[in-house]
FIKE-552274 format. One record per atom (N, C-alpha, C, CB): x, y, z. Coordinates in steps of 0.1 Angstrom, whole numbers, plus 5000, padded with zeros to 4 digits. Glycine has a CB too. Layout:
<atoms>
XYZ
...
</atoms>
This chain:
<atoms>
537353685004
537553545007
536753505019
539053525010
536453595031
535753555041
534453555039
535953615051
533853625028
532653615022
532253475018
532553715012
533153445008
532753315001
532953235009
533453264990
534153225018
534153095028
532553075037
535553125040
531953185041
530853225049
529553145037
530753425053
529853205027
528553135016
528452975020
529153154996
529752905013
529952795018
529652705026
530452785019
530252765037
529552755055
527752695053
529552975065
527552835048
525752815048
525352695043
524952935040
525552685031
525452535025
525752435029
525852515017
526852445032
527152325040
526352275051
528152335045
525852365057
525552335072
523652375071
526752455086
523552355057
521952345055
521052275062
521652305045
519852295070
519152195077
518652085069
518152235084
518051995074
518151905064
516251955062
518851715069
515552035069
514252035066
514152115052
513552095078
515552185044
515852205032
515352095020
517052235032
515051965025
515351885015
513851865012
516251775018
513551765006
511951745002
512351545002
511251844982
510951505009
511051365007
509851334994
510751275023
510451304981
509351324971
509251174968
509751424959
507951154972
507551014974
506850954956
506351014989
507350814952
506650804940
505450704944
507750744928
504350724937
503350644940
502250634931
502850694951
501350494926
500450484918
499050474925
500750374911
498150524916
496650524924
495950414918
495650664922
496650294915
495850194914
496350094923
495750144902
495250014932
496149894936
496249924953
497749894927
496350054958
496650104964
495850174979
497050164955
494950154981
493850184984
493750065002
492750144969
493850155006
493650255009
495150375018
492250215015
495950295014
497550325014
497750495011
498250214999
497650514999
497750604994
496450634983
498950594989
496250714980
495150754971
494150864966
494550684974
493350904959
493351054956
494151114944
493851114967
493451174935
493951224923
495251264924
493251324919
495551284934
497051354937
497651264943
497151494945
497051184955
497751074963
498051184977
499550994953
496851224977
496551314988
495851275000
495951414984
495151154998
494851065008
495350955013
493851035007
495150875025
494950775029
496450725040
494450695015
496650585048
497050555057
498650635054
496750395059
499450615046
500750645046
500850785041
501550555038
499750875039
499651015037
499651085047
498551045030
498750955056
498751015073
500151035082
497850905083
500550895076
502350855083
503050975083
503350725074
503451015065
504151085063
503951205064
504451045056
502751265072
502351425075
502851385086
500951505074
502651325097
503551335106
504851305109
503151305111
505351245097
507051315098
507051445095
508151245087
506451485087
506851635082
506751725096
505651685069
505651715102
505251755118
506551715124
503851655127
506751575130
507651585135
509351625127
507251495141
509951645121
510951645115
511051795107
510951525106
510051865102
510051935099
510351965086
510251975105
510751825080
511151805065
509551805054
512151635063
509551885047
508551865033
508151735028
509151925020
507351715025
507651575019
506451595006
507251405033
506151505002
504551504991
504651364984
504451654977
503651314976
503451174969
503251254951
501651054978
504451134947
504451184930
503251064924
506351154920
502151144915
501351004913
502550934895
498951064907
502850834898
503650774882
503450654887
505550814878
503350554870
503250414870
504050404877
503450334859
503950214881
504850164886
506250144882
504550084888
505850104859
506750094853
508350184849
506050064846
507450324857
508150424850
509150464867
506950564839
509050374878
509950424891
511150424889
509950354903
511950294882
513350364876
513550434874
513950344868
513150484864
513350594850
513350734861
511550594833
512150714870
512150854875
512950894888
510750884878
513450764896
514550764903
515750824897
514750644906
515950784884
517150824873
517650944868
516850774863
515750984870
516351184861
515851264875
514751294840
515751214887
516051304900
514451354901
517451464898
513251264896
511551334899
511151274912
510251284886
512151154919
511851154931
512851054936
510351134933
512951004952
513850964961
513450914967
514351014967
512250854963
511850744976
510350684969
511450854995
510250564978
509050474971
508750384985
509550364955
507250334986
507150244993
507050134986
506250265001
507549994991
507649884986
508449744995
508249934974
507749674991
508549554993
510049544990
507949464985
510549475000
512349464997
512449394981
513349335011
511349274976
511349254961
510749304955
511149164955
509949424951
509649494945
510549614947
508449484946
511649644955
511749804955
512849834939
512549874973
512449914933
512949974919
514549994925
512050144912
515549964914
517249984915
517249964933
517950174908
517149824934
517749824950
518549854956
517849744956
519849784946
521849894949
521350004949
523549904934
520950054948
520850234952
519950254958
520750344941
519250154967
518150234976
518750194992
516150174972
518150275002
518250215018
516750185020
518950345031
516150085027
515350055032
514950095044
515349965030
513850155052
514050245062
512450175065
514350445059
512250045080
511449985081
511749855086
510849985073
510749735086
509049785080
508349925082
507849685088
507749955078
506750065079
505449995091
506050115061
504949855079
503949815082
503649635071
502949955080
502849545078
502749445070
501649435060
502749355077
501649425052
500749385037
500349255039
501549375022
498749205039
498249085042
497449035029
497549105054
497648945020
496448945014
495748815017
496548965000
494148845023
493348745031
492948705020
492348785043
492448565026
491048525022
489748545028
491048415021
488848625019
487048635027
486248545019
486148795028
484948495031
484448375027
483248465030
484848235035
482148385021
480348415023
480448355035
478848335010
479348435039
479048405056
478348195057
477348585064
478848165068
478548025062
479747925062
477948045049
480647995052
481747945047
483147995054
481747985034
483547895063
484947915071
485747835076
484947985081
486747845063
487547755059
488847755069
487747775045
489247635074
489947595085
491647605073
489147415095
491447565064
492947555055
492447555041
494047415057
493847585033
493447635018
492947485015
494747705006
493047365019
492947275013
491047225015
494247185017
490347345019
489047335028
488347455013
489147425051
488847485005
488347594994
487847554982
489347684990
486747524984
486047474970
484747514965
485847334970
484347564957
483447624947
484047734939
482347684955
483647854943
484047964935
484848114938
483047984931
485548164930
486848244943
486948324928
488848124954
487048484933
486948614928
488748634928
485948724939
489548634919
490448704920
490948824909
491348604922
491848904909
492348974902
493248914889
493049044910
492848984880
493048954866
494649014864
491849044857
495448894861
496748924860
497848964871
496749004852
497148904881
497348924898
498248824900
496048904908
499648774908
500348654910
499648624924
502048664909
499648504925
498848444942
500048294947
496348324936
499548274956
500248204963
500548064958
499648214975
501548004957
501747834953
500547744957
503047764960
500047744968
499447664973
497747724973
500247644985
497747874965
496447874959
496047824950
496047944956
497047894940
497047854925
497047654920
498847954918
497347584931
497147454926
495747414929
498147364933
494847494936
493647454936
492647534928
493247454948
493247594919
492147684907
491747594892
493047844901
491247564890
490547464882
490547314884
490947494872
490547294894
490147154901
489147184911
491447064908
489347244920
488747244933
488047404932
490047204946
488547524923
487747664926
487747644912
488447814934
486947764913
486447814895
486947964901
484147794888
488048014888
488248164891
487348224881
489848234888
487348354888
486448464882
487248564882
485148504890
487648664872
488748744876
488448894874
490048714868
488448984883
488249124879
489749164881
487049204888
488649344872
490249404868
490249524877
490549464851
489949524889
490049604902
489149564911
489649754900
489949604921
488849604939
487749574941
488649724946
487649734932
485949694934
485049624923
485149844937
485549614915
484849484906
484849374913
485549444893
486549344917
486249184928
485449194935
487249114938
485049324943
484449314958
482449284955
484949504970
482449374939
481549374935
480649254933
481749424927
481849154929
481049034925
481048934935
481448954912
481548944946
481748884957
480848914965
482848894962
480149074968
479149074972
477949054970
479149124974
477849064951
476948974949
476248824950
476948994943
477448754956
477748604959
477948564945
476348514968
478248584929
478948534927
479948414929
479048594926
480548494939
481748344946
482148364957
483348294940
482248244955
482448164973
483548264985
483447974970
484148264976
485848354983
486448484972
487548204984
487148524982
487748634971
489148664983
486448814967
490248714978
491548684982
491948874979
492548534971
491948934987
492449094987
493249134998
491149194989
493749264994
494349295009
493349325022
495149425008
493749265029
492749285042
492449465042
493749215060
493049565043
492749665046
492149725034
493849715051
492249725020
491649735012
490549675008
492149735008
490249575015
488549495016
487449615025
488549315029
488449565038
487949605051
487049805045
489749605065
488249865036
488250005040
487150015023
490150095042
486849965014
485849965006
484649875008
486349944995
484749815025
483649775029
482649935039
484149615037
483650005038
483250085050
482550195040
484650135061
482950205029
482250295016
480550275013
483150255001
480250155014
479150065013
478650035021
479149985009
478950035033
478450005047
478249865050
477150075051
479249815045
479149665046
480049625060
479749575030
479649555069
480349485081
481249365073
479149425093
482449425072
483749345068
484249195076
484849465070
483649235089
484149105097
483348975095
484249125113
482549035089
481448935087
481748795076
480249015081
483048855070
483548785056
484848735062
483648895042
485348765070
486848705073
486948595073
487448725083
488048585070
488548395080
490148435083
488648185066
490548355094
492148315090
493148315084
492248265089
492748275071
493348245062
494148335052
492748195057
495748335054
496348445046
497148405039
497048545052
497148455027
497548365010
498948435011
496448414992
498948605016
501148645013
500748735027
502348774992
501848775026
502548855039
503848935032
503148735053
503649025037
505449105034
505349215040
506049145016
506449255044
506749375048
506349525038
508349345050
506549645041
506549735033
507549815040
505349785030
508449865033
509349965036
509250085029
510449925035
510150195035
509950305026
511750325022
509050465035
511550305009
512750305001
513550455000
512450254986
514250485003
515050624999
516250574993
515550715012
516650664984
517950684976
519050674983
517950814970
520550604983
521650624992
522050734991
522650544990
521650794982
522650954979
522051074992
522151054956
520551034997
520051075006
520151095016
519651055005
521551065027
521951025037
521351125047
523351015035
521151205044
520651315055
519251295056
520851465052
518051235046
516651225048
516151095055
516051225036
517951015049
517250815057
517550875067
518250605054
518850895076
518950955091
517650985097
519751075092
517051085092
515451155097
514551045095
514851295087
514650985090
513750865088
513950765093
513650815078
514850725094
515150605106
514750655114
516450545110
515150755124
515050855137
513450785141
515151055132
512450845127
510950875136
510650725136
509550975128
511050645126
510250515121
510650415134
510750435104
511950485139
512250365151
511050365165
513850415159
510750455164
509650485173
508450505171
509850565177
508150515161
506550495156
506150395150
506050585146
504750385152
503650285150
502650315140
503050265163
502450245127
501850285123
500250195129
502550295109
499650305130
498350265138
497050255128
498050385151
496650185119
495750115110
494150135117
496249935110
494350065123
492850075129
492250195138
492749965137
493150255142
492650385139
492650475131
492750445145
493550475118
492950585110
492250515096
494150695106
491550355094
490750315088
489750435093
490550185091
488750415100
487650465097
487350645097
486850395107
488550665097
488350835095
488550885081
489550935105
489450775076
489950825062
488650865049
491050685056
488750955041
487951025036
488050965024
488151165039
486650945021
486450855001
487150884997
485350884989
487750804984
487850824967
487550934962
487150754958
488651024958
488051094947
486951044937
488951124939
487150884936
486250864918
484750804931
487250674899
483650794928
482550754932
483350594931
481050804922
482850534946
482950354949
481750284942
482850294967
481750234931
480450174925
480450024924
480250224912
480350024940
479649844943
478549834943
479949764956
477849704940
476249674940
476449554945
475349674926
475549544960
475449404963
474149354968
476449364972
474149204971
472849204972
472849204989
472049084963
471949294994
472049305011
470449235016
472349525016
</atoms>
């Protein structure tokens, strides 16, 4: 009997660095967030090696659609996601542990062009194909802009550097960090002007009580620091194939 009670004991009183924080994540879209065939690179790859450092808990990134984060929350392939408080998959069952960090998506202008308000945007503007944008964009796209729509980053960034158009509307850090692939000076294209904003959190499961604890713990005290690990972070697996005219 003292045996089994002793087994018990052990389990019970498991550390929690037993557990694995198994993060779900897509490699599209993403950039420079997460990324890499595996989702072995980039800013929140960095974050979360240093929880593991500090905390001593395992962690890793699952690459899966976006469509399929239910489903995989559901059969136990993972416990956690980064996301927006409206985008995070089965919210009654998740804790939000954050912000982490804010999501910006700017507007960049051809040099020349710097526009004081959206209502200052007229010619031609690069956006993403099947992309939702802001109310007060979207009422100036076929009156006042002409869209052009690519079906990734670097297609938009592609045709934007070719001056194609006038503006193009991305995440600031994802411009900035496939400007740095090409050696393009990114600030050169900025303005002001920001179309959304939102938080990002890192979602964990409620059933997880012992990993949000560890997570709240470090996140209360850390900073996720952007601009310094932009320019260290290491290419794309796939080759960046922009062509512009310089």
């Amino acid at each position: 009997m003292r045996i089994v009670l002793l087994i018990i004991s052990a389990f019970w009183f498991l550390p929690v660095s037993s557990q694995t924080l198994q993060i779900m994540g897509s490699d599209q879209g993403f950039l420079p967030f997460y990324y890499g065939d595996n989702l072995n690179k980039g800013i929140l790859v960095e974050v979360i090696n240093e929880f593991t450092v500090e905390t001593g808990i395992a962690a890793d990134f699952r690459p899966m659609a976006r469509k399929r984060h239910a489903w995989a929350l559901g059969k136990g392939l993972a416990n956690a996601v980064f996301a927006s408080p409206r985008w995070m998959p089965v919210p009654d069952r998740m804790h939000a542990v954050g912000p982490v960090l804010i999501w910006r998506d700017r507007v960049f202008a051809q040099t020349g062009r710097q526009p004081d308000s959206f209502d200052d945007l007229q010619g031609n503007i690069c956006l993403r194909k099947w992309f939702v944008y802001s109310d007060r964009l979207e009422r100036r796209i076929g009156t006042d802009l002409v869209r052009h729509d690519g079906y990734n980053a670097q297609q938009m960034l592609g045709m934007f550097l070719r001056n194609r158009c006038d503006y193009i509307v991305m995440n600031e850090m994802e411009f900035r960090f496939l400007a740095l692939q090409v050696e393009v000076d990114s600030e050169r294209y900025s303005t002001d002007l920001i179309d959304a904003e939102w938080p990002v959190y890192l979602g964990i499961l409620k059933t997880e009580t012992a990993l949000i604890e560890a997570a709240e713990t470090f996140f209360a005290t850390y900073t996720v620091d952007v601009e310094a690990m932009l320019p260290k972070l290491p290419p794309p697996d796939r080759q960046t194939s922009i062509q512009w005219d310089n």
